[in-house]
Every structure is written in C-alpha cells, then in structure tokens.
C-alpha positions as CSV (number, residue, x, y, z in Angstrom):
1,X,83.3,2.0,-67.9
2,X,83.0,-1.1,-65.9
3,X,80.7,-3.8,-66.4
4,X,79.4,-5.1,-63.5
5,X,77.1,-8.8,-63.6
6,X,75.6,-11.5,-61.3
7,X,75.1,-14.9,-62.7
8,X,72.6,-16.9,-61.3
9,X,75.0,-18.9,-59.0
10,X,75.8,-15.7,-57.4
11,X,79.2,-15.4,-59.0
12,X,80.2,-11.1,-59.3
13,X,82.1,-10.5,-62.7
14,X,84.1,-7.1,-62.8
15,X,85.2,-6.3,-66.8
16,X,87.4,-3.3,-67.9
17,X,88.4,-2.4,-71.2
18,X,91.0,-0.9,-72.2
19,X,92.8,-1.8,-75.5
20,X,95.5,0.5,-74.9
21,X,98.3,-2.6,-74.8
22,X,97.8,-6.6,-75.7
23,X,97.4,-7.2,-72.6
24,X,94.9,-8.9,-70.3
25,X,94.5,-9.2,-66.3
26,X,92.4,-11.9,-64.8
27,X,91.4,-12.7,-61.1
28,X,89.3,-14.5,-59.2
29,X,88.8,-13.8,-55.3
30,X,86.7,-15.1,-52.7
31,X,85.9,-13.0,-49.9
32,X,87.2,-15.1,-47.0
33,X,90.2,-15.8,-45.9
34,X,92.7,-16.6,-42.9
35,X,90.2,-14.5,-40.9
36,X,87.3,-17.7,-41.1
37,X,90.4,-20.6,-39.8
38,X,90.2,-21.7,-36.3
39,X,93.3,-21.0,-34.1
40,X,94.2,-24.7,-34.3
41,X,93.9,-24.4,-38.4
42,X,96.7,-21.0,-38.5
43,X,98.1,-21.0,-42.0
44,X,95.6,-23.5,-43.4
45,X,94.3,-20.7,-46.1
46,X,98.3,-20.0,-46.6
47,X,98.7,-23.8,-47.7
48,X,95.5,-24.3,-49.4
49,X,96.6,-21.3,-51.3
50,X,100.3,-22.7,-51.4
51,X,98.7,-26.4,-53.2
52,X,96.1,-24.6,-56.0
53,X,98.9,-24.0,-58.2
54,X,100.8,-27.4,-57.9
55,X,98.7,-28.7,-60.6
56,X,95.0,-28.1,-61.7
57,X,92.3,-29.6,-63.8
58,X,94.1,-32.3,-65.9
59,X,97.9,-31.0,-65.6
60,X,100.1,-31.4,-62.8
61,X,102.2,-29.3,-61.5
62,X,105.1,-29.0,-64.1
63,X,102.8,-29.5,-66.8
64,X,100.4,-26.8,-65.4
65,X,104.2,-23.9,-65.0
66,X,105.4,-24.9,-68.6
67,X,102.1,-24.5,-69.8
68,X,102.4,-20.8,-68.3
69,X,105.7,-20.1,-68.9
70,X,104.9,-21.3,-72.5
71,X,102.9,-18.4,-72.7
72,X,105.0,-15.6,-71.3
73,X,102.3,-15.2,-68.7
74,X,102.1,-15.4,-64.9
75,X,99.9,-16.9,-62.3
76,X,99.8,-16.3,-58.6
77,X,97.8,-17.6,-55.9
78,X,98.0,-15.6,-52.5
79,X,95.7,-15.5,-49.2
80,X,95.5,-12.5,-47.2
81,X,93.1,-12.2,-43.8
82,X,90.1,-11.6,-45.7
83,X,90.4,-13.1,-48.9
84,X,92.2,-15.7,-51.2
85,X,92.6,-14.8,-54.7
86,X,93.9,-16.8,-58.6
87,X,95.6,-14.0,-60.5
88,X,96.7,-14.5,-64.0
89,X,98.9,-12.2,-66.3
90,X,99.0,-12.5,-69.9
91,X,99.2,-11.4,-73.9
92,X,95.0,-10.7,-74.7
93,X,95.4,-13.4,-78.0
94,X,95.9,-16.1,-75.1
95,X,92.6,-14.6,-73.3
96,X,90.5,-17.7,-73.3
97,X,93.5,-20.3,-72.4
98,X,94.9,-18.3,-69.5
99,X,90.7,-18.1,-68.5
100,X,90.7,-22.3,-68.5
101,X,93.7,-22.0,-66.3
102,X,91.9,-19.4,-64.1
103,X,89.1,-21.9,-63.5
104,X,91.0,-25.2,-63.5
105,X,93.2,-23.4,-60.6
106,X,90.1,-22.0,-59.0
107,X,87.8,-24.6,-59.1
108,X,89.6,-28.0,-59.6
109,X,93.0,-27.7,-58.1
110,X,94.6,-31.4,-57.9
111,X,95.8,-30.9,-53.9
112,X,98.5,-33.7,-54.9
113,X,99.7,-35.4,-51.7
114,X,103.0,-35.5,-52.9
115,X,102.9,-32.0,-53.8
116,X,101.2,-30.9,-50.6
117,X,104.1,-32.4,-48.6
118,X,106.5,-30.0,-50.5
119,X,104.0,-26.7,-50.1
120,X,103.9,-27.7,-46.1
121,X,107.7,-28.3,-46.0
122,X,108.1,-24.8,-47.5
123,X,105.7,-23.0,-45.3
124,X,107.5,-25.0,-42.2
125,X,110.6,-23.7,-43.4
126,X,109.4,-20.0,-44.3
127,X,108.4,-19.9,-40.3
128,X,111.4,-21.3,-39.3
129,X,113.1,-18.4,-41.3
130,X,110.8,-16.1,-40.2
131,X,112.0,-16.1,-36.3
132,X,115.2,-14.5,-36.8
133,X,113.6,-11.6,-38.3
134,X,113.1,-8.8,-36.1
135,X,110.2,-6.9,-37.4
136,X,108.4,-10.1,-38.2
137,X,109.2,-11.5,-34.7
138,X,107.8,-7.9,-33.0
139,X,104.5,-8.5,-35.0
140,X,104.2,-11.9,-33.8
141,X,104.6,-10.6,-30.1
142,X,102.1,-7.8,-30.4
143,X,99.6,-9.7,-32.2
144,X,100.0,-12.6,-29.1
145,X,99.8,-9.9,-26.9
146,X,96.5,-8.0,-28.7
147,X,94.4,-11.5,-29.7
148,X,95.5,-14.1,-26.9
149,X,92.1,-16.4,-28.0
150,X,91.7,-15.6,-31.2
151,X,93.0,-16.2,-34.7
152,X,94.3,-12.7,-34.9
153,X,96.7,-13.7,-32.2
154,X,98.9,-16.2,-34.3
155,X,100.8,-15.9,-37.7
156,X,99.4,-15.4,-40.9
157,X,101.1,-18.1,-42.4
158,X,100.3,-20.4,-39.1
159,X,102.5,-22.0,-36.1
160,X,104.6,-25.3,-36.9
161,X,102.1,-27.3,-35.0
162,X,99.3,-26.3,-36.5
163,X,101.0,-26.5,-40.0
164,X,102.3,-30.2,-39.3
165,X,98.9,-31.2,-39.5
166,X,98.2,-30.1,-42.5
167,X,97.1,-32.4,-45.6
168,X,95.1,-33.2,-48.9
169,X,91.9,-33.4,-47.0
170,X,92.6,-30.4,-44.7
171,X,93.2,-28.4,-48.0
172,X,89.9,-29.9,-49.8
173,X,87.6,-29.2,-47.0
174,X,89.0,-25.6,-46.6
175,X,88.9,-24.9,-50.3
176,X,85.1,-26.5,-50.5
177,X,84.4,-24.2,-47.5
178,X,85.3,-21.1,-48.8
179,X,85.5,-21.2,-52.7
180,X,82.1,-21.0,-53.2
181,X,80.3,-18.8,-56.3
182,X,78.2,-16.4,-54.1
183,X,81.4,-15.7,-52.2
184,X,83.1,-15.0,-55.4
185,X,84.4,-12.2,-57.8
186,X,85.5,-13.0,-61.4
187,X,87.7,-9.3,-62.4
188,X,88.8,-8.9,-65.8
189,X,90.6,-5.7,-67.4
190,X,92.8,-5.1,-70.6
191,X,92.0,-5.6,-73.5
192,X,89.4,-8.2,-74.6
193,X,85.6,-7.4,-75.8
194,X,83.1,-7.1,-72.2
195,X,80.2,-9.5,-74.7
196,X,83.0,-11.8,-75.6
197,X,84.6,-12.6,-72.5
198,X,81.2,-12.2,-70.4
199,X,80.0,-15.5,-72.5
200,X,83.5,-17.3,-72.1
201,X,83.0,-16.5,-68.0
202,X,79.5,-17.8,-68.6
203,X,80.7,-20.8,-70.2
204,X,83.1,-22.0,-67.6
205,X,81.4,-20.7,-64.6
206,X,78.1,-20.8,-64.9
207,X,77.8,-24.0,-63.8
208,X,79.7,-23.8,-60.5
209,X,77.8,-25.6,-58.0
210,X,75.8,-23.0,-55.6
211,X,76.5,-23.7,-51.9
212,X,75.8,-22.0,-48.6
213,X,78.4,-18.7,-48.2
214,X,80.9,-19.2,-45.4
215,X,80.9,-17.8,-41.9
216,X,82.7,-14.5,-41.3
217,X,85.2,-14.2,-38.9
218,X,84.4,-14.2,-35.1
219,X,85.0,-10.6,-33.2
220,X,87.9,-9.9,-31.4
221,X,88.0,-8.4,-28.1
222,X,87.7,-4.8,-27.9
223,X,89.3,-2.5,-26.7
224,X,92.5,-4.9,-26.3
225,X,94.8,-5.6,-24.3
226,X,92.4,-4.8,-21.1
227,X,95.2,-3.3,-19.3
228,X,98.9,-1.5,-20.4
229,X,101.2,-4.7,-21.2
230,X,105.0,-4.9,-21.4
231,X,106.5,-7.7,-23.2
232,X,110.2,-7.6,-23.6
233,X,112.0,-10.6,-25.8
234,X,115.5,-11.2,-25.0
235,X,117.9,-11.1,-28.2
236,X,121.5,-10.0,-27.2
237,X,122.5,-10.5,-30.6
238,X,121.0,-7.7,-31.6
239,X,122.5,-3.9,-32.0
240,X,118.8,-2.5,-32.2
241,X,115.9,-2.6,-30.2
242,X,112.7,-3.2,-32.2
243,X,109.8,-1.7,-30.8
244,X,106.0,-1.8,-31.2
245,X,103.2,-0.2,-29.0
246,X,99.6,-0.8,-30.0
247,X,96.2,-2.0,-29.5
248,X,93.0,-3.0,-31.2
249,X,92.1,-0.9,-34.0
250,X,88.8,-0.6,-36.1
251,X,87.2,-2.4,-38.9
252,X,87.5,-1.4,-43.1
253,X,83.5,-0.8,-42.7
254,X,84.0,1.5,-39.3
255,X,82.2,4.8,-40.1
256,X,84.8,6.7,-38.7
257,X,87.8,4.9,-41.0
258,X,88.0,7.9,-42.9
259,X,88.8,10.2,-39.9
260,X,91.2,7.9,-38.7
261,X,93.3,7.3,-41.3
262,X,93.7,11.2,-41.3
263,X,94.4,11.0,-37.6
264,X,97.2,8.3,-38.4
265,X,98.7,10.4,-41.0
266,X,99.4,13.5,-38.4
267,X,100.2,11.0,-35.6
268,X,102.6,8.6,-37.7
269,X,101.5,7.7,-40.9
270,X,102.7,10.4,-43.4
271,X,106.6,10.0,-43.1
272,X,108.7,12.8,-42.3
273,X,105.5,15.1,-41.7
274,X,104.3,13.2,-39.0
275,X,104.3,14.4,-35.4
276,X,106.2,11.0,-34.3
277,X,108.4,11.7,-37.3
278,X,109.5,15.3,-36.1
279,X,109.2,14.4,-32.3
280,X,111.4,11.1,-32.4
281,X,113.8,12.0,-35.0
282,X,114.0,15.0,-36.0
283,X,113.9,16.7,-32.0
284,X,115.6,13.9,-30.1
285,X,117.9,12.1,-32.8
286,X,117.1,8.6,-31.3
287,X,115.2,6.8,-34.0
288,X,115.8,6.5,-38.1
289,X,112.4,6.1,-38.7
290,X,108.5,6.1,-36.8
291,X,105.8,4.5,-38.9
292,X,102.1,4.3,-37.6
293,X,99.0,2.4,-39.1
294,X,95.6,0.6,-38.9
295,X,95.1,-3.0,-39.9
296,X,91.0,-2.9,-41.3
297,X,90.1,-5.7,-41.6
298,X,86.7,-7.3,-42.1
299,X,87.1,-7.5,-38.4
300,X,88.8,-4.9,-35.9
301,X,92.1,-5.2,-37.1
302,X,95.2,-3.7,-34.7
303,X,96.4,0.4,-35.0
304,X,99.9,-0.6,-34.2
305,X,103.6,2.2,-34.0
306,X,106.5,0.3,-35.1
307,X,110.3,2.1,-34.9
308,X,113.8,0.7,-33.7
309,X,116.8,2.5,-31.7
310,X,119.6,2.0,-29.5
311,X,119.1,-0.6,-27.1
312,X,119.6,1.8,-24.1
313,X,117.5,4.1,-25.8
314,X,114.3,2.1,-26.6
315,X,112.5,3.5,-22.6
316,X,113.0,6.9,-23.7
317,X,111.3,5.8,-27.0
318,X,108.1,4.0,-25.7
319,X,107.8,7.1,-23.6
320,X,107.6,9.2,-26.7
321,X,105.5,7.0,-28.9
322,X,102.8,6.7,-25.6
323,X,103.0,10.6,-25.5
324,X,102.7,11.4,-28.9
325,X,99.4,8.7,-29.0
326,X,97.9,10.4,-25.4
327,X,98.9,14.1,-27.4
328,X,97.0,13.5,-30.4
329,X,94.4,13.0,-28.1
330,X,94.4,16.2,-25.9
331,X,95.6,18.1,-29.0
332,X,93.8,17.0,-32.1
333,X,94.8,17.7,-35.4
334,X,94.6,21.4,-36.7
335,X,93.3,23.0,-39.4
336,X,96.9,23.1,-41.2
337,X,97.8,19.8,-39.9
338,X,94.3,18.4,-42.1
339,X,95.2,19.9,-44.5
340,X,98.6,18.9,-45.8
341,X,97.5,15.4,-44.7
342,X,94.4,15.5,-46.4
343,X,96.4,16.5,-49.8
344,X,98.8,13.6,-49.0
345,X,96.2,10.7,-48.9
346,X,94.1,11.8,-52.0
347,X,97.3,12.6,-54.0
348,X,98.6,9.1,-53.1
349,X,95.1,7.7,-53.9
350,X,95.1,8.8,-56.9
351,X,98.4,7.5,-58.0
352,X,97.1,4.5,-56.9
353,X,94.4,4.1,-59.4
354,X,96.7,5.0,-62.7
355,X,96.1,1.6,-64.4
356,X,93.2,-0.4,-65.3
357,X,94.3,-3.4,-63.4
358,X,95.0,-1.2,-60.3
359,X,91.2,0.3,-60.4
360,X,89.7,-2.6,-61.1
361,X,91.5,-4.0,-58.0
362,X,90.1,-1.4,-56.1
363,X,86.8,-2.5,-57.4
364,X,87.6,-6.1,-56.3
365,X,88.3,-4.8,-52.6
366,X,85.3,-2.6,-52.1
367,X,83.2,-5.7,-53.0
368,X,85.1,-7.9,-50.7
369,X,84.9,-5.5,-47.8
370,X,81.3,-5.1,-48.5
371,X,81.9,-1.3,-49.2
372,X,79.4,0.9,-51.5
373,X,80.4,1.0,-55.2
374,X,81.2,4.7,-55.5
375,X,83.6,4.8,-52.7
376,X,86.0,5.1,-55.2
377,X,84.6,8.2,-56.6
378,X,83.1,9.9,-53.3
379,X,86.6,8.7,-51.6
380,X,87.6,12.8,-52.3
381,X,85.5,14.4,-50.9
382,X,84.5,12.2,-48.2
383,X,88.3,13.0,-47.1
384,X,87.5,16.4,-47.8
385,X,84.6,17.1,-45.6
386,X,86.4,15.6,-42.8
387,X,86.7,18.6,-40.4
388,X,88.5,19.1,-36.9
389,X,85.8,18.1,-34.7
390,X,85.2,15.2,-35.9
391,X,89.0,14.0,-35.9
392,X,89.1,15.1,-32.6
393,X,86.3,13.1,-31.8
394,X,87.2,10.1,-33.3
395,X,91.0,10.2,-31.8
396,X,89.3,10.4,-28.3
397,X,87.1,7.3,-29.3
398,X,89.2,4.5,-31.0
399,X,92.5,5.2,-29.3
400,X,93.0,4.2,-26.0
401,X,96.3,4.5,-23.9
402,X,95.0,3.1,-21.1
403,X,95.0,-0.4,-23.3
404,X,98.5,-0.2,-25.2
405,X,100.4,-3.5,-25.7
406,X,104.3,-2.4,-25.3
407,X,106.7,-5.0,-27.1
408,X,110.5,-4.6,-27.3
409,X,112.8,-7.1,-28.8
C-alpha cells in the first residue's frame, strides 16, 4: 500500500514498503524540466543537473563520491524534458544518511565554479561526440525540422553556443526556478517504516522555503511541419542511410493517448508484428529493422519512424514508411490486429511494474504528468475497451501525411 502525503509547503511524499531485501530507494523529482529553458538556455537543465552532484551541503565533490562509495550506494542526478530528479540507491541501515545526501544534493548543491567548468567541458564534449552519431544526428535534423522556434527544436543536452555560456549563476537561477517544494515529489520504497521515515522527510523538508511554481512549457506548433519537408544531410562516409519521417505528435494528458499508442503498435511500435515490420523487411528485404513511436510530453511531443538501409535504397523506403502511415489511415486496425497488440502493451506493462521501485516510479510519473492516481490500475482496461472505431478515429485525427518531415542522412 502506498502512502501518499502533502506537507504544508506543498512538497508530495510517495512511501512503499516492502521489507522483502535491506534495501532502500530514494528520489526526489521536480516536475519541470528542459521543456521550461528558453531556446537560448538549451542544455541548461542538463548542466544544472550535471553540477548538483559535484558537491552538496558541506562536502565537495570528492568528499560528497567517497562518502557514497563508502556506503556501497549510488546517486544519480538526470534531467529529462519534463522533469529533473536526485536518485539514491542504498542498504535500508544507511536510510537516514543517504536521506541527508538526498536533501543536501536537492536543496543546497555547492554549483562550484571550478567544478561547473568541468560539468560544461563534459557536456561541450558529449555534443561534440555526439555529431558523428548517426541516429543522434537524424534526431537532431527532425527535431530542427519539426520545432524551428521552439525549444523542442534543439538538443536535449543544448547547442555549444548556448552551453559556452553557461555558469554558477546560470545554474543557481535555474535550480531556484524550478526546485521549488510545490513542484516537488519526495518517493521512497524498500524497506524502512512509512511513520519513521515520514518524520525524517518532515524533519529535513519541512522547512523548504515555499515559492511560486514555475511556468510550464510554451506550445509547440501544431500540426508541424506545415507542409511535407525533405531534408537530406550529406555523409559519404557512411554505408547506411539513416532515415526518419515524422511530425508533431500529442501530449501524455491527450485523451486519445491510449488509442494511439495501440495505433503505433500495429503501424510500428510492436517489433516484428508491426505492419512496417512485415512490409519493409520481411516483403521487400531492404531494411533490418522499422521502429515507430510517440514522444508525450507535457507538451505535444513528436510521433516519429526511424529505420536505416542501403543508400540507393533509402527513396524506395520513405515511400514505404509514407504509405504504411497514409494505410493505417484508410485501413484502420482490425479486430485481430487489437487484439494481439492490445495483449502486447498490457503484458509488457505489467512486467514493467515487477518491483517496488519500478511502481513507485510509475507513481512518480503520473504525478509529474498530472495524470489521475489510478491510471495505474484502470491502465487494463482502459486498453481494453479501446475498440476499432475509435482507433480509426483517432489515426485519421493525430496523424497527418500531409505534414511529414522527411530526413535522410
């Protein structure tokens, strides 16, 4: 049973037992991310995130990893679109110093300048590495392509001019802005007592300053791009041709999310039974592999179809990918097709949940994406009432081939 409490400050706690192992998982995660940076700040949530574990509270950075390491445990800070979160994995008899860590990193992170110069000299290089990879390059084009004015259109981790600017006050002002207790989740799960570690949270939380909750992100464009766009990027050293074709997608709080992600799974989204699966490769022989997905974000993330092929083959391939996207259209999924697909995503789901950290994960996102608390438990059957009408409707409404961004590299 989870335990689910509001202090005063506005600060969500999430606690799990389960005594099964001497173990204890420990998060915090505020519910903004990349999403909330201006185009001229891309990557700013990537460094701030990069600089919260380079020393906290009153340890530095080495004292702050031996102190860890002493303990056999782990700590991770990451930033995502929508969120940043503190993560901390450890023994449950260390319970309340890896919980002092969890707030000194959260809270009072040092933001060194000497540290801060290596976290942006890492992130510089990281980008710098990052070019020569061909998928990573493809999803830089396509998001360009899809989001020309808007955050969306640039690199998670940022651009090299926007991450040469970066510094201890850019990363105190972000970090103010966006780690703020009503924007905030405190998970706990393993095995500690809820009334114990409730008090301990109390204790070192309580007291974090209330402050005004940070702006979402601004809407993209929609539908995107506004016409058919080709953008091919010239790499003779490569054997392969990388290709992507997509277009704005929907949001995680979309009504019809469930419906799409079933329409996904028949188009391209459940491997080798996938219709781009068995028209691409399996018929024609010209492609290893066809993936397909939406990116739901707080905000209208992309639905994007990635694959790779022959160089001289990669027309014949955007042909079939546009086809397959235009078919699923004028022929909807079937009854059989729903089916299989249908026993795919819940059997996955629920493989998905087998641990207490993992659900209580899940708990973490449904809060961040401001989702109902039982979606977990109606997630089932909300797939299961799902019937062909309605994926035929919603295939018809949130894809669009007259608005597809082609890129080949």
């Amino acid at each position: 049973l989870v335990k689910r409490i509001e202090l005063p400050n506005g600060l969500r706690l999430l606690i799990l037992e389960d005594h099964r192992l001497p173990r204890v998982v420990l998060g915090l995660t505020v519910r903004r991310g990349a999403g909330v940076e201006s185009p001229a700040q891309a990557g700013l949530a990537k460094f701030v995130a990069a600089g919260m574990d380079r020393g906290a509270g009153t340890r530095n950075a080495i004292d702050l990893a031996r102190t860890v390491d002493g303990m056999g445990a782990s700590l991770m800070v990451s930033a995502g679109w929508d969120l940043m979160q503190v993560g901390m994995k450890g023994l449950s008899s260390d319970t309340d110093s890896l919980l002092q860590i969890l707030a000194d990193v959260a809270l009072r992170p040092r933001f060194e300048p000497a540290e801060l110069r290596k976290a942006r000299d890492m992130q510089l290089a990281l980008l710098a590495s990052a070019v020569d990879s061909p998928l990573t390059r493809v999803g830089w084009e396509m998001a360009r392509v899809l989001y020309p004015s808007h955050r969306y259109g640039l690199p998670l981790s940022g651009t090299d001019q926007s991450v040469e600017a970066f510094d201890a006050a850019a990363a105190r002002a972000f970090h103010r802005k966006v780690f703020v207790p009503g924007n905030a989740i405190v998970s706990v799960s393993g095995d500690v007592r809820a009334a114990e570690i409730e008090a301990r949270i109390r204790t070192l939380f309580g007291g974090w300053e209330k402050r005004k909750l940070p702006d979402e992100a601004s809407p993209p464009p929609r539908p995107t791009p506004a016409r058919t766009t080709l953008v091919v990027v010239d790499r003779p050293d490569l054997a392969q041709a990388s290709i992507r074709v997509g277009q704005g997608g929907i949001a995680r709080r979309s009504p019809d999310r469930i419906p799409a992600i079933l329409v996904n799974a028949v188009l391209g989204g459940s491997g080798f039974s996938s219709r781009l699966m068995a028209r691409v490769r399996a018929e024609e022989g010209l492609v290893y592999g066809v993936d397909s997905w939406f990116s739901m974000r707080r905000r209208a993330g992309p639905f994007q179809v990635s694959t790779a092929t022959r160089v001289e083959e990669a027309g014949r391939v955007v042909d079939l990918l546009l086809e397959g996207i235009e078919g699923i259209r004028q022929n909807p999924p079937s009854d059989g097709e729903l089916a299989r697909v249908k026993s795919f995503i819940v059997g996955r789901f629920a493989l998905n949940l087998e641990t207490s950290d993992a659900l209580v994960s899940s708990l973490v996102a449904l809060d961040v994406y401001g989702l109902p608390d039982d979606s977990l438990e109606t997630y089932r059957s909300r797939v299961e009432a799902v019937r062909r009408t309605q994926a035929a409707k919603v295939a018809g409404e949130v894809l669009h081939p007259g608005h597809m961004a082609i890129v080949v590299l």
